[in-house]
Structure formats: C-alpha cells, structure tokens
N, C-alpha and C positions, 0 to 999 in steps of 0.2 A: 433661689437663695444660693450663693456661692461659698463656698468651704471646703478647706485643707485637711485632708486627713491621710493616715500611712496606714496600708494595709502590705501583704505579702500574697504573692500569687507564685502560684506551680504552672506552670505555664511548656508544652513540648514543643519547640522552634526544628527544622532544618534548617540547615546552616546551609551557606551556599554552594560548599563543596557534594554537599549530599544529594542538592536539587541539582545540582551537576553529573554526577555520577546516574542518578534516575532516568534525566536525560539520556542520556548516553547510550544506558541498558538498553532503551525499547527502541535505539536509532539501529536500522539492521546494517550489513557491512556493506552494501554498497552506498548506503546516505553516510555511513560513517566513514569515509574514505573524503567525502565534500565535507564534511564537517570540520576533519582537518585541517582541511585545505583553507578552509574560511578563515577557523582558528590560528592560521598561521599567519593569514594576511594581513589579519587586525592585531596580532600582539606582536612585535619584529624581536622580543625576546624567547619565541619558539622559533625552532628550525625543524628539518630534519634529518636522519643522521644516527649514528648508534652511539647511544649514551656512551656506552664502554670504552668507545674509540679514544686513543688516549690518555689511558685510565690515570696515569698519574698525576697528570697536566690540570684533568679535570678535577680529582679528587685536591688538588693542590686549590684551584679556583674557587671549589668548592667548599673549602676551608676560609678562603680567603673573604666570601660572601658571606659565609655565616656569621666571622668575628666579625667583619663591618658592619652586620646588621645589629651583630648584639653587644659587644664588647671591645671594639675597633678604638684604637689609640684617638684623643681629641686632646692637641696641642693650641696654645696659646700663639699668638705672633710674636718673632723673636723670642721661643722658646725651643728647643732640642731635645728631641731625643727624650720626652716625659711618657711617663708612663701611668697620664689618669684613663681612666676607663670612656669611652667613647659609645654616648645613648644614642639614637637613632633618635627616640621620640623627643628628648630634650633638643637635640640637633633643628628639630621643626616645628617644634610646640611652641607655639606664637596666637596670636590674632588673627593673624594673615592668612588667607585661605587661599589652597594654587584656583588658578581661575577656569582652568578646565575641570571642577569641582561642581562648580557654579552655573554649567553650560545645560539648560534647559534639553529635554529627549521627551520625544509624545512616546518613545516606546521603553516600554520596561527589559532588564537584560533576561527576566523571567520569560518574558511571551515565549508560546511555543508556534516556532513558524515551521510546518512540514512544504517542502516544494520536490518534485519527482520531476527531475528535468529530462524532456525527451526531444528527439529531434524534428524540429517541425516543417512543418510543408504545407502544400496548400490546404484549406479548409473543404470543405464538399460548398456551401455557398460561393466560393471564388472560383470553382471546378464547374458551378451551374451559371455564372454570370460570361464565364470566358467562352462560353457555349451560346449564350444571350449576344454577346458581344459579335459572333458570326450572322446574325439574323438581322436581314434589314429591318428597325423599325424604326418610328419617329420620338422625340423626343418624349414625349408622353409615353409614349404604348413602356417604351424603356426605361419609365422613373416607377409604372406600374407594377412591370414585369421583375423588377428588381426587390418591388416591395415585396411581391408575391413570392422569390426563391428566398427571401430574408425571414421570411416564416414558415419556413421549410425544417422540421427538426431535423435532428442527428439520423433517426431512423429513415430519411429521407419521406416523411408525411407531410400533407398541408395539415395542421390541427386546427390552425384557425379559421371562422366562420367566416363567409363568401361574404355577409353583410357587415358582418363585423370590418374585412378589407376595406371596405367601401368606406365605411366611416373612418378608419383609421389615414386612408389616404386624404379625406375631407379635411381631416382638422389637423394633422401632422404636414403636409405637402400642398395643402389646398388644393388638391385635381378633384373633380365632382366626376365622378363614374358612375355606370351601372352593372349589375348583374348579368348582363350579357356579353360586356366588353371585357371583367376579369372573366371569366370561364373562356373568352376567345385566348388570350395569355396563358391562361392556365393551361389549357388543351396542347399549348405553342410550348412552354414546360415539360410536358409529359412526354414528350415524344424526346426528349433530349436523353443522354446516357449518363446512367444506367439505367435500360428498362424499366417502370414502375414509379420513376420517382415522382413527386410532386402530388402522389395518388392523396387521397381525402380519408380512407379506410383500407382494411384488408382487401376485401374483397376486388375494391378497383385498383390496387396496388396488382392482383394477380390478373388482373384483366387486360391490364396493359399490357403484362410482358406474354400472354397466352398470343394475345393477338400481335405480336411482332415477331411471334416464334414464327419461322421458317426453315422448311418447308411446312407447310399446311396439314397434315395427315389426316386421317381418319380419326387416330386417337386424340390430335391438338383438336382438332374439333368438338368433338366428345367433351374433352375437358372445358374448350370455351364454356358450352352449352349448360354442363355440371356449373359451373361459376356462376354463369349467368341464372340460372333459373333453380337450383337446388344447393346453391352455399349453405343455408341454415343448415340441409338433412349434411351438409358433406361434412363441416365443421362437427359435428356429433357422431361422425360416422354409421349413420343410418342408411349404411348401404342397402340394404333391401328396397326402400325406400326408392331409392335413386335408380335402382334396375329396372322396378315396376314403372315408373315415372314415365321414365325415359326409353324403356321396351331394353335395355343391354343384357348382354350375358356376362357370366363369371367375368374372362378371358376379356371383354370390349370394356369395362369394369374396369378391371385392373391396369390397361394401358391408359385410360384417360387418366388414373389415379397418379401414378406412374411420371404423367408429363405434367402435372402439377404439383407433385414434390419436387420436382426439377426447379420452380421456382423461389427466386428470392424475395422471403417476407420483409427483411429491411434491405433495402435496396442499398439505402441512407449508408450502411456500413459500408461498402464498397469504395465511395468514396473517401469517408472519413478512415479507413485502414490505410489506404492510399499515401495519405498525407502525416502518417505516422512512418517512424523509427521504431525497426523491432524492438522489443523490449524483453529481455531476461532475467530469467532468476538467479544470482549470485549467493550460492550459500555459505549462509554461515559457518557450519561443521560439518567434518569429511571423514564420516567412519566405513573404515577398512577393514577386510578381513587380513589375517597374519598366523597361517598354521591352525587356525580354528580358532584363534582368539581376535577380539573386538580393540581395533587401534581408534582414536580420536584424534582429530586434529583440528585447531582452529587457523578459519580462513588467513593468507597474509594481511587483507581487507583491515583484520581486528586484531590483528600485531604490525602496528606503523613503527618505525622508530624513527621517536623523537627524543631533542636534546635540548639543552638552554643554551640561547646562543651566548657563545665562550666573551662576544665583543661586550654585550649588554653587561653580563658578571663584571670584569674588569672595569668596566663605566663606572662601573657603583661603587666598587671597590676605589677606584682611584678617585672619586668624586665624597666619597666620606670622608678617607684620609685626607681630603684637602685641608689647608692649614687655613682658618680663620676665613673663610667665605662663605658668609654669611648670609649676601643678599637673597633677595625673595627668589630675581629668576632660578640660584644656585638651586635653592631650597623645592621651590617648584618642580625642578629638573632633576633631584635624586626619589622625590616622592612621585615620580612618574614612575621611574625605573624601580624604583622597589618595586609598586605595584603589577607593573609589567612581568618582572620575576618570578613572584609571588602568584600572580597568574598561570605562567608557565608550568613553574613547578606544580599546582592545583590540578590543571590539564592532563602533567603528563601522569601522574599516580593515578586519575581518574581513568583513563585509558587502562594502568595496568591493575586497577581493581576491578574495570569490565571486563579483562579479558581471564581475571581468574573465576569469576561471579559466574562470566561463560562456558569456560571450562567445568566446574564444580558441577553447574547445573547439569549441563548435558552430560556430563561423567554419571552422576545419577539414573538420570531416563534411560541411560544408554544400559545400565546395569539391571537395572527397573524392567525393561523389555530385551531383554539377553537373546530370548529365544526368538524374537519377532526378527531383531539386527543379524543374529545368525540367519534364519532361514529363508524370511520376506514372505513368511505365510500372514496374512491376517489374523488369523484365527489363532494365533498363535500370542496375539495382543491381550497384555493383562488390563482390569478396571484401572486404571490411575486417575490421583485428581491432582489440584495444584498442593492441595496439604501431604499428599503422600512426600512431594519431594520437597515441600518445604522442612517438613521433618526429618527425610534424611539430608539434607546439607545446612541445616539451622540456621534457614534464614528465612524470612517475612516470607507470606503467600501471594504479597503484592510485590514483592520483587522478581519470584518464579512466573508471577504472569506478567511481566512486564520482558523478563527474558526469553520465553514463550511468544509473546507477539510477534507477529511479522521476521519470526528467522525459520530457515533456512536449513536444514540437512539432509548431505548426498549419502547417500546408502548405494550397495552395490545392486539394489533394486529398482531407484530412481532418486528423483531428489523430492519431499515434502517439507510442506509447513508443521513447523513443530507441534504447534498446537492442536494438529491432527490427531497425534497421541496420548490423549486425555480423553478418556471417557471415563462413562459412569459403570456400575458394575448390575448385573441381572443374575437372578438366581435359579440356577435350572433344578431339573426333578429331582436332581442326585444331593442339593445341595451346595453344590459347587457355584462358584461365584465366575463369571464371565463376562467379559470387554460386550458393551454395546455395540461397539464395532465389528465384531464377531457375529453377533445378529445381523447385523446389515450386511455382511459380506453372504452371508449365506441365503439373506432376502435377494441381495442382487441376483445374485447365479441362479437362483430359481427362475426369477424374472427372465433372466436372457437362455435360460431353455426351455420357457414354457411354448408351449404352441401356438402359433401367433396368430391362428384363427379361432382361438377358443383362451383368450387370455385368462390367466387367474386371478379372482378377484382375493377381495383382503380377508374374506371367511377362511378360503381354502388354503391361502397362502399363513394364517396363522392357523390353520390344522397341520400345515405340513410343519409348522416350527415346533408344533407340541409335539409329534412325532418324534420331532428328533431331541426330542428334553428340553425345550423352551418353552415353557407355559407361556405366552404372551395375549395378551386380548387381541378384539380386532379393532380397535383404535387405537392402541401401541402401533402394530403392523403398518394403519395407516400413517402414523407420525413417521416411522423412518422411512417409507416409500416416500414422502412429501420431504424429505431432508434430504435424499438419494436425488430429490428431483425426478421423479419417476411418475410419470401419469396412471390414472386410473384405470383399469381393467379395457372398459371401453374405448378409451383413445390410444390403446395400445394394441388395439385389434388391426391386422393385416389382412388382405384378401393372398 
C-alpha cells in the first residue's frame, strides 16, 4: 500500500569538501605531488604559481569574482548604466539543463583509486622466454616450454602440478603431452639464469644452484650430500643428527653449512628486482636540531603553490556582466566556469588545511616524544596512542590515524614511518609506565649478544626482562619476538 507522510530526520552528511580534504590527509607527499598534477590537468582554472604574486591585481580580481557571483550589476538591453542587483542563480534557473550534466560516468568522483607508479622493465617471465628464445626447439617443445616459464611465480618456483600442465595444455592449446616430455622442458628451464629457477620446492631450488657451484670443494660436496639426504634434520637444525649421519666433524659441519647459506631461496627476485626502478622514501617531515632545541618542517612535496588562474576569474567576470545573453550555450558556458572556480578554490584551501592538520599533528608527536627526537635512544620512547594526540591538538582519532599512515619523517637519526611511534604502555616493578617499544629494543639487543651456540629461549629471555623491572610472561616475550620477526631459539642456533 503506498502513502504520503512527512517526518523529520537528523541525519550527519560530509560534504564534499570534507571527503576531500580526508582524501588528501592519508595521500603521503610523494602521491601528493601526482595528485596535483592530475588536479591541474582536469580543472584549467587551477594553475600553479604563488597566490601572493601580484597581490593587488589579484585581490582586485578577486573582488571582481565574488560581486559576479553574488551581486554583479544585471542590465536590461538598451539600458545604461543601472544599478539592479545581478543573481547568478536567477541568471540560470531555467528548465534547461547544461548537457555535460547529463553525461553518463560508470565511475564515481568518490572512488578511491591508489596507483604507485614505478619504472618498469622487463618482467622475470620475458627475462626466462628471451633465454628460451636462444634454444633450438621445435614449434611444440616452444608453445610448451613457454607454458611451463608462464607458471613460474615471482619467487621464481613451478607451483603448478606436472599433471595438472598436462591438462591445462590439452584443453587450453590442444597439444596432448606427457609427463616425460614436460620434465624434459622443465630440466631445459632449470639450467637457464638465475641458478635455481623453475625448482618445484626448496629443497630442489638449492640443489640446483649447489650443483652448478664451481669449483666443486670438499665443502660444496658436503653441502650437496646434506641437501640431498638430510634437508628435514637441516631445515630443524638438528645438527648432531647430521654429523652422526654423515660421519663430519665440528669444522666439515660448518663449511658445508656455510656454502649453503650462500644460496638464493628465491631466486624469482633476482630477476624481478632487475626489472624494477629503485624506489624511495620521501618524507613527509624534517625535524632538526637548532642549539638543543627541536625545529619542524614540512616537506616542499606538501606546500605546492597554487593559484586560480587570473584568465578563468576574468571569463566569469566578463561573461556575467554581459548584457542580455541569454542563450543556453551562454548559460551553459558560465555554469561551467563557475564550477571550475569553485573547484579550484575547494582544492586549494584543502591543501592548506592539510598542511596545517600536518603541521599541528606532528608538532604534537614531536613534543610528545621530546626526548626520543633529542637523543635517538629507543628507550627513551614514551606509551602514546592515537587519543593521546587526538587530545592534544582536538581533532578526531580518525583523522590522527589517517595522518599517521603512510608518512614519513627524517630525524637526525634516520628517517621512519610515523606510525612506528605509537605504542602501547607496560607497567614495570616501580610502577612506572613504559613504551612497548622499549621492551622490544631491549628484547632485541639481548637477542643479538646472546651466544649463538646456546640461543635463549623465551623462559630465560623473559627472566632476563623481570630482572631488569619488566615483569612480562613468556607468551608476551614470544609475541614481540614474532613482531621483531625473530625466530625461535632453535633456528637461531649457529655452529
């Protein structure tokens, strides 16, 4: 049943400046610099350029756009010199709709499209085909052996099954093979550069490049043998195992171990590094020391200057004050240019509310951790979360973590991601409250002087933190060893 009724709702919208300006926040300075640039391409009433320049000229234009927008003279034909008030919306409030209004988009101006453009190069597939491409073979073996480097992953692995190729060549290429003729291709792969590649698993990934190591040694041997017949004990480091196995001592031990850390587990990256464009970190903020005190700076990156171009103002301007032109295209042609304006102007305040929002923040953090930015000790890092400094610079916690992502600052101790400096807080024996981060730095440095034939396991290493005032369990100890990325006791054992 259908029916009319009036109710009242409360209802919270962002407007489109705000979902602009959001945008904006979490785009870090080197996307925001393409951002720009994009934004300049699609509206021709931004430019760039320092607002200031000019000032009077501009400030005069500026006047001149606003009365046209809002209060601009609208005279009659064969009329002089009147002085009724001149609407904008009356000017084009009609039926008539301009007709790039009306122009259908499958995409919304909301979507959020991230693209990281880097310089590209060959792929590792086209690096193993060009290498195919030297090998005599017949038109078959070659539609084969191409299917076979085409499921070759990044890591430079086969993952796909031998039968499965078979099949997949059957019904995609129609060629009927068997299991003896891809393993002949395959074997004819393997042997191509970089050592290892095309391997099926680890294990024949280091078997390959063992056995093209040259010269031959004592110890390449050793290590073949270890691969070949003792991976499981070696992968667990169950060296006793392996000594008794195999009859070696300490010393014959450790050189085979030795020429197989020498090997590459993904081969795969070799390649694919190849065909990449270094890539850097541009950061966002740049705090200095100055006589003992803490200086900020934000990147040029996130201070552009931009201006409204002076030709678009004037357009509008001379195109409102027209006398009695009326028609549609006229009409069509100032509600572009307003738009476009309007636009500009949106743009460029948005830029300088991100760069105070930037500023405000990091002036915070940077206050917040005084003594860390002085000294570059860790330990020197206090608890902070995102509501510490949402409270001091009173703004949303979803804005500090959006400023927080993906930037950027150079300290005179290196450059980190901001959001490094947020942790949680722990309570030692005194009472005293303590950066998580301060634990882990003192878990590491344990780690890397313990004795690396008698590793510390996660008991001793959370004895040694209660020692030193850190009551901690031994499943805390394990979680930030596992966040360190730090292996277990065992796999961290050295002959």
């Amino acid at each position: 049943m259908l029916k009319q009724r009036l109710q009242q709702k409360l209802l919270q919208k962002l407007s489109p400046q705000q979902i602009q300006l959001m945008k904006l926040l979490q785009v870090p300075a080197l996307l925001l610099d393409q951002r720009i640039k994009q934004e300049i391409e699609e509206n021709p009433a931004l430019e760039e350029g320092d607002e200031y320049q000019d000032e009077i000229e501009m400030q005069d234009n500026g006047d001149d756009y606003d009365s046209a927008m809002e209060t601009g003279d609208d005279q009659e034909d064969g009329e002089s010199g009147g002085d009724d008030e001149f609407d904008f919306e009356d000017y084009i409030d009609d039926d008539e709709i301009p007709d790039y209004k009306l122009s259908a988009r499958n995409t919304s101006s909301d979507d959020e499209v991230r693209e990281v453009p880097h310089v590209a190069g060959a792929s590792p597939q086209e690096a193993l085909l060009t290498q195919l491409g030297l090998r005599e073979l017949s038109d078959r073996e070659y539609l084969i052996a191409s299917h076979i480097i085409g499921n070759i992953d990044e890591s430079g692995y086969l993952q796909r099954d031998i039968h499965s190729l078979i099949d997949d060549l059957a019904f995609n290429q129609n060629i009927k093979t068997d299991f003896a003729e891809i393993m002949d291709l395959l074997r004819l792969i393997q042997e191509f550069d970089p050592p290892g590649i095309g391997a099926r698993d680890l294990r024949e990934c280091l078997l390959l490049q063992i056995r093209r190591k040259t010269p031959a040694t004592g110890a390449v041997e050793k290590a073949r043998l270890i691969l070949e017949k003792s991976f499981n004990d070696f992968t667990k480091k169950h060296y006793d195992k392996i000594k008794k196995k195999h009859g070696l001592n300490e010393k014959e031990l450790k050189e085979a171990i030795d020429e197989i850390l020498k090997l590459n587990p993904k081969p795969g990256n070799t390649l694919q590094e190849s065909g990449k464009g270094a890539q850097y970190v541009v950061p966002d903020f740049i705090v200095t020391h100055n006589d003992g005190e803490l200086e900020l700076n934000l990147n040029s990156h996130n201070a552009p200057d931009l201006r409204i171009n002076r030709t678009y103002s004037e357009m509008f301007r001379a195109m409102a004050e027209s006398k009695g032109k009326t028609d549609k295209r006229q009409k069509e042609a100032l509600t572009f240019v307003k738009q476009k304006l309007d636009s500009a102007k949106w743009f460029i305040d948005a830029i300088k509310q991100r760069q105070n929002t930037l500023m405000v923040t990091m002036q915070a953090i940077m206050e917040f951790q005084r003594e860390y930015f002085l000294t570059g000790d860790e330990t020197k890092l206090r608890p902070m979360i995102l509501k510490d400094i949402a409270d001091m610079v009173q703004l949303d916690i979803s804005t500090i973590s959006r400023v927080a992502n993906s930037k950027y600052v150079q300290t005179p101790f290196g450059t980190f991601l901001l959001k490094e400096f947020f942790s949680e807080s722990l309570q030692t024996d005194k009472g005293e409250e303590v950066s998580t981060r301060e634990v882990k730095k003192i878990l590491r440095d344990c780690i890397e002087s313990e004795n690396k034939l008698k590793p510390l396991t996660d008991d001793e290493l959370a004895g040694i933190l209660k020692e030193k005032g850190y009551n901690i369990a031994r499943r805390t100890v394990a979680k930030y060893r596992e966040q360190l990325d730090i292996p277990v006791a065992r796999l961290r054992k050295e002959l």
